[in-house]
N, C-alpha and C positions, 0 to 999 in steps of 0.2 A: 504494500500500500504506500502509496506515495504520495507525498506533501507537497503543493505548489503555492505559492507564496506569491501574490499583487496588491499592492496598494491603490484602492481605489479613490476615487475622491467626487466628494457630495456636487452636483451643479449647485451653483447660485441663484438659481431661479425656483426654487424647492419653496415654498412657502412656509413660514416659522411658526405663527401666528394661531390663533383661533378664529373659525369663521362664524359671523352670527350676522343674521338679516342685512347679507352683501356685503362686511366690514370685516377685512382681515385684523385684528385685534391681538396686542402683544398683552403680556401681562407682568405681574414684576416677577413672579416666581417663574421660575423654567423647568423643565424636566431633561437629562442625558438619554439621547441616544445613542447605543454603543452600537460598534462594528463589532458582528461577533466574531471576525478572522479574527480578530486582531486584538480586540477586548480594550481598545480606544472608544473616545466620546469624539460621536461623527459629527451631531449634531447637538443646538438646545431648541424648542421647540417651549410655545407657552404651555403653561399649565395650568390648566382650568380647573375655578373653584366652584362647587355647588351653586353661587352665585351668577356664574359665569351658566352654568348648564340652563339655570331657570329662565335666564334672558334668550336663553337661544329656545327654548320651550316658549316663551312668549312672541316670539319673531314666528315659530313656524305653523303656532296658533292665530296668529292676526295672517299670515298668507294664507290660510286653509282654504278658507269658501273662495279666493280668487281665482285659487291653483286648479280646485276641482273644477271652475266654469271655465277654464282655458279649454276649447273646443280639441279634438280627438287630433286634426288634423295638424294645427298648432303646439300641441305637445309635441304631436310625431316629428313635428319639421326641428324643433328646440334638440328632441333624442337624435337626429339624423346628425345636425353640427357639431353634438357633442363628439359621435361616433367618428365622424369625420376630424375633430379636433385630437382623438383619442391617437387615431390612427399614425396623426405626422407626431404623436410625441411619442411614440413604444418605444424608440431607444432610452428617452428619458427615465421610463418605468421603468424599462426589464432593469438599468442599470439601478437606479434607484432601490427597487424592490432586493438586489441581489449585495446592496451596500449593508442594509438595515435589516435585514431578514439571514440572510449569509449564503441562500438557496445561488446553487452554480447558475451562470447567464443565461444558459439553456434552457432549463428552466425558466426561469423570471421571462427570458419569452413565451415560453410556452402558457405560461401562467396570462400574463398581457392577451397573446389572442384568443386564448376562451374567457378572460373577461369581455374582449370587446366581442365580440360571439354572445353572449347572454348579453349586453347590454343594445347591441340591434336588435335583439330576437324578442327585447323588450317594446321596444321601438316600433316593431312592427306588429305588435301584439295589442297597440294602444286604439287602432279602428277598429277590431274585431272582440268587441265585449257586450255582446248580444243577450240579449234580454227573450221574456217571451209573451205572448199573446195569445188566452184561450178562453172557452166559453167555461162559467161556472158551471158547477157539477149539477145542477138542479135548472139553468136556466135564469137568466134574468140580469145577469150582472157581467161582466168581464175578470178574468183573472190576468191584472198586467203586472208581469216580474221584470225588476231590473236590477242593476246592480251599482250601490254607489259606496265613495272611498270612506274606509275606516274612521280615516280623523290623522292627527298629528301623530307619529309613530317614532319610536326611539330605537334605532339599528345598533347594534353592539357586538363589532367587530374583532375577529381574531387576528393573530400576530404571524401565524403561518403561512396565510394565504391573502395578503394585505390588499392586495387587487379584486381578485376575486371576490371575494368577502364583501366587499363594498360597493363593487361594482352590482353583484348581483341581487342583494338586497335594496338598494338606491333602486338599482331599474326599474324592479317591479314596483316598489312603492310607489313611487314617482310616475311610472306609466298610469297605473291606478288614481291618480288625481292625491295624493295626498303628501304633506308635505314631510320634511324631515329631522331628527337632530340623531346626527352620527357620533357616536363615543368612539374613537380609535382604539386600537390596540398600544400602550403606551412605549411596548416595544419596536413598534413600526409604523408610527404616526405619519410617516415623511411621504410615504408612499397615497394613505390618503389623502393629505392635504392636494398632492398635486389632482387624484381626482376629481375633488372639488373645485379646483381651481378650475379644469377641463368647463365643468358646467358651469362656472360663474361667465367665461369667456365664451362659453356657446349663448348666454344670453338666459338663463333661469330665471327668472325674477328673485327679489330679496327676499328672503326669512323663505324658503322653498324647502335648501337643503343649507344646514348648518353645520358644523363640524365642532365638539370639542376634544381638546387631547387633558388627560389630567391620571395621577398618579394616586387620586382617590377614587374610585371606580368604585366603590362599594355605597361613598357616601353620594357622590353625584346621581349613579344609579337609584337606591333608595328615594332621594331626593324626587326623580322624576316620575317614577312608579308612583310615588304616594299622589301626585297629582291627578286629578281625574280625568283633566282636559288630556292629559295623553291616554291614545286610545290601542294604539296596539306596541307592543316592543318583536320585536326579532334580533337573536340572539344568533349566534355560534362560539362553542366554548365548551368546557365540561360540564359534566353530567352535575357536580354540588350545586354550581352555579348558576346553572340552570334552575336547581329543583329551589333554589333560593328567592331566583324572580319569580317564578310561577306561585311562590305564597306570596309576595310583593304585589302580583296582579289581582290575586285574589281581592283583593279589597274594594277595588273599582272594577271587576270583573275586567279588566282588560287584554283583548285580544294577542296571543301570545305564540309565537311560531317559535320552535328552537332546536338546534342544530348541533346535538349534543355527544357525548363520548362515545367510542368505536370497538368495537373486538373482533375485528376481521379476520370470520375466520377462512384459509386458504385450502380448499381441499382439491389433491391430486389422487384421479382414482386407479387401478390397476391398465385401464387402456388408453390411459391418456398420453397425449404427444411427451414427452418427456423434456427434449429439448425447450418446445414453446413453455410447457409449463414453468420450466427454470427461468427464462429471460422474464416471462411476465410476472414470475413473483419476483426477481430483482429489481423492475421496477414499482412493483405496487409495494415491495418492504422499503426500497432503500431510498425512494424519492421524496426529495428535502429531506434527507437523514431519516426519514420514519417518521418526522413533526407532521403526521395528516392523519386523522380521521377516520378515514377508510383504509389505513394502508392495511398489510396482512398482519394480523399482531398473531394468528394461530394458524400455523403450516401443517397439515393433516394430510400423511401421506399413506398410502394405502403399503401395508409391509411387503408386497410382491415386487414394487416399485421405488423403496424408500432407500433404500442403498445407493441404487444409481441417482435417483433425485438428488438425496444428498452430496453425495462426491461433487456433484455437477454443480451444485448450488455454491457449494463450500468453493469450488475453486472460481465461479466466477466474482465471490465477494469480495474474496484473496484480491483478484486483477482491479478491483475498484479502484480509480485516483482519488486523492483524499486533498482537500487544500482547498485555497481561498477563488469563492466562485469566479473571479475576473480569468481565472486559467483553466484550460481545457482538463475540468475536475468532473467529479461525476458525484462527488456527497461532499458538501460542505460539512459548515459549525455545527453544532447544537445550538439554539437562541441565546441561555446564556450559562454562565458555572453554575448556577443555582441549579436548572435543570441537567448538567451535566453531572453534576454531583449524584443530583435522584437517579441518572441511568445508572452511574455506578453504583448506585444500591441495591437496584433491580437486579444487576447481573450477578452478584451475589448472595441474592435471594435465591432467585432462581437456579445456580447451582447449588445452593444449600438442600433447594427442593429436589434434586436427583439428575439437574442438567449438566450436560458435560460440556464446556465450553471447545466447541471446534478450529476457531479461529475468532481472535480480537479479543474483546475481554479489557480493554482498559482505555483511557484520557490518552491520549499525542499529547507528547508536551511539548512546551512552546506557546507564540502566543496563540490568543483565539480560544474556543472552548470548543477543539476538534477528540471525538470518540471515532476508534477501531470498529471499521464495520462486523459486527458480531452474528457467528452462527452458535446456537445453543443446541443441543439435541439430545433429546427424552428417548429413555425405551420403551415406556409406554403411555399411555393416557393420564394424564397430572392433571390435576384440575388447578394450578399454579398459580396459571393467567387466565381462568375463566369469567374472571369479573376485572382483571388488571389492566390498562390501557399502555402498551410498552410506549408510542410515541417516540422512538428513540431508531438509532440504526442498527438495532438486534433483532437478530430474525430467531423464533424458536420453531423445531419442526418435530411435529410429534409423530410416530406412526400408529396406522388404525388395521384392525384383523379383515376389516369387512365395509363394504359402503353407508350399511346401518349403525356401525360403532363411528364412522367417522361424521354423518350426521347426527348421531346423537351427543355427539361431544362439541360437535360445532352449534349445537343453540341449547346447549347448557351454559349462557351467560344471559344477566340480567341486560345486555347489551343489544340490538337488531336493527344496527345500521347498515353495512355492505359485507357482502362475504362472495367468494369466489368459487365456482367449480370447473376443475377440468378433467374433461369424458373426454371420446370421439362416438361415442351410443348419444343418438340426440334422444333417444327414450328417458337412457339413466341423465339426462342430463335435465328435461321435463320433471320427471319424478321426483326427483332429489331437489334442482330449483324452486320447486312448487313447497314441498316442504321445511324447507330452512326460513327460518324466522326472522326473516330482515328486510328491511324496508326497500334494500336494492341487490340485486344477485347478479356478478358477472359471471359467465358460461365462454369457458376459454377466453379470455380477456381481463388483466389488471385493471384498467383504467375505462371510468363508466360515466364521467363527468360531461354531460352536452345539454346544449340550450334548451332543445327539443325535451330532455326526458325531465321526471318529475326526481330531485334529489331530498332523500331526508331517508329518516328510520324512526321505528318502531320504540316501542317498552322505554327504557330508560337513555333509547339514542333520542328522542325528542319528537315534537310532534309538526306536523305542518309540512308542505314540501316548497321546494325551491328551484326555478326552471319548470319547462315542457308549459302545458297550460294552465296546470294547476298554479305555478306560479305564483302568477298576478291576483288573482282569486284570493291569495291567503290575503290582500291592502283592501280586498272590497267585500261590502257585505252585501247578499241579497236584499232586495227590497221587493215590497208586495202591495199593490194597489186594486180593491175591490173597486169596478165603476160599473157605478149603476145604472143601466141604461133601457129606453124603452122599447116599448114590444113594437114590433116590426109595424104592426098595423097603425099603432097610434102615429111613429112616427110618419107612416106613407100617405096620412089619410088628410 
């Protein structure tokens, strides 16, 4: 594994500040953001106090009712410019995202064109919110259904997928008529702000979408929850966090989508490609170091096949480059030593628990908070990690006697967000899909992330989905109009 070493450096036209009804706003406190190659402060960015969040809660409640009458076609034109404005700046992003985040460039493009992929997919999603028209059930009236925006909503963004994250919940709300206040991820604010920046320059009007950055997230959050004028939140984050706002909404009942913790589990059955299954779980474990959601965090190999899987796995981890994402690297940082720390606690957990470390196993030293891509390997079914979220670049791979012990082990966790199977039997692969308890199933294939499909999970992964056409639906609520109309005779007569 090898270390490649670049110093990158922040553009000057990154926005520091906090945004509220149109006004980039400094403040006197700031918050660091680190480069995690490197473990320097890239940037300081303001840091917004509970005071600071309520005024931007007050900006995107005095734009509400404008936002929502901005006609279908004038929104779409506003999403096209932004889309278009998105577009001449992706070097700015990917580089940006890959400064603050530590994700190789590769990535942070990759990342850049499926935000802007969900954020046209939104854009073109804003004339087609079709309503319906029918006769009452007995006669006499009309049943007219339509659909109108939530209200004010507070987006609450993760540090892993800085783009995305933002882009894809902004879209849809925003497409849906309703206005915004963005919390950043305090880890990787830089990247937002340039988003917004995008929309202030395509022309949004003020107090639409706001942004703040702050290093109290628990109390700004609290803060806005308790208010009643906001009317939905969307989250991505862990599973505590989550289950903390959803008592937070309780209170004003407010509408609540959330995007919560993963236990992806990876199952390779006896006839499956071998080769394809190894590259596609190297990418689904080891992109952005493992800091995703969905990556594989449970490698379920069926024992006819687990030999060869493994060797093959193990050696292509070994060839991974390791270093600072500005060089041709294939796994960055961890985000930061804190969580570097917890992986190295993980992995001697988990060998405490019967795992035999194959390859990696410790911190690169030097700067940065760079970990050894890790293979773990069980001899048989440990319920170790069945509620444990690894988030890290350690891959564990357990093997299974049978197709039934390997799906029974794969939704034995309180978790059912993405899990993956590889057959070449499209039967076993129906079968088994249909039964595994998660909200999204890839079938030979890691990566399931598209504008088109509906993204979210089950049980304790969260509720609501994100993308395809459900989307936009979670920012609006049905509406239902009884009209009473006369009988045909009176009115022809």
């Amino acid at each position: 594994m090898q270390m490649k070493v670049h110093n990158g450096r922040l553009n000057d036209t990154v926005p520091r500040g906090l945004f509220i009804n149109g006004t980039w706003r400094a403040t006197q406190d700031t918050l660091d953001v680190l480069d995690p190659a490197t473990g320097s402060v890239l940037a300081q960015v303001a840091n917004g106090s509970v005071d600071d969040a309520m005024e931007a809660l007050d900006a995107a409640v005095a734009a509400q009712h404008a936002w929502r009458s901005v006609s279908p076609r004038a929104r779409a034109n506003l999403f096209h410019q932004a889309h278009a404005l998105l577009v001449q700046r992706a070097d700015l992003f990917a580089e940006t995202m890959t400064l603050e985040s530590g994700k190789p460039l590769a990535e942070s493009r990759g990342e850049f064109k499926l935000s802007a992929e969900f954020f046209l997919w939104y854009a073109e999603q804003i004339a087609h919110l079709h309503g319906t028209y029918a006769d009452g059930s007995h006669g006499g009236y009309r049943i007219v259904a339509s659909h109108q925006p939530v209200g004010p909503c507070l987006l609450i963004t993760p540090w892993n997928f800085p783009l995305l994250m933002i882009a894809r919940k902004a879209g849809a709300a925003l497409a849906a008529g309703c206005t915004v206040v963005t919390k950043s991820a305090s880890e990787t604010p830089l990247t937002s702000a340039l988003f917004v920046k995008v929309l202030e320059d395509a022309g949004f009007p003020a107090g639409v979408i706001n942004l703040v950055h702050t290093t109290d997230a628990s109390g700004v959050s609290a803060a806005l929850m308790a208010d009643r004028r906001l009317r939905k939140v969307s989250f991505t984050g862990s599973t505590g966090v989550g289950s903390t706002l959803l008592a937070q909404a309780s209170k004003h009942i407010i509408n609540a989508s959330m995007e919560l913790g993963g236990d992806g589990p990876f199952i390779v059955l006896d006839d499956a490609d071998i080769d394809a299954a190894v590259e596609h779980a190297i990418v689904c474990k080891f992109r952005n170091a493992g800091q995703a959601c969905v990556a594989a965090n449970r490698i379920i190999v069926h024992e006819a096949v687990e030999a060869e899987f493994t060797r093959k796995f193990v050696e292509r981890t070994e060839s991974l480059r390791v270093g600072n994402g500005f060089e041709a690297v294939d796994v960055g940082p961890i985000i930061s030593e804190r969580q570097r720390q917890r992986v190295q606690r993980l992995v001697a957990q988990l060998a405490e628990s019967g795992g035999q470390v194959l390859t990696g196993g410790a911190p690169i030293e030097g700067d940065g908070y760079f970990y050894q891509p890790t293979v773990i390997r069980f001899t048989q079914i440990n319920a170790a990690l069945c509620d444990e979220e690894l988030f890290a670049p350690v891959a564990a791979i357990f093997p299974a006697r049978s197709a039934a012990e390997a799906l029974a082990f794969a939704n034995d966790t309180r978790y059912g967000l993405a899990a993956y199977l590889f057959t070449q039997d499209i039967s076993r692969a129906i079968a088994l899909g249909e039964r595994l308890d998660f909200g999204m199933v890839g079938i030979n294939r890691g990566i399931m992330a598209d504008p088109a499909a509906p993204f979210g999970g089950i049980k304790a992964s969260g509720l609501g989905r994100e993308g395809g056409h459900d989307g936009i639906y979670e920012f609006l609520e049905p509406k239902y109009m009884a009209l009473t109309v006369k009988r045909e005779e009176e009115v022809l007569a």
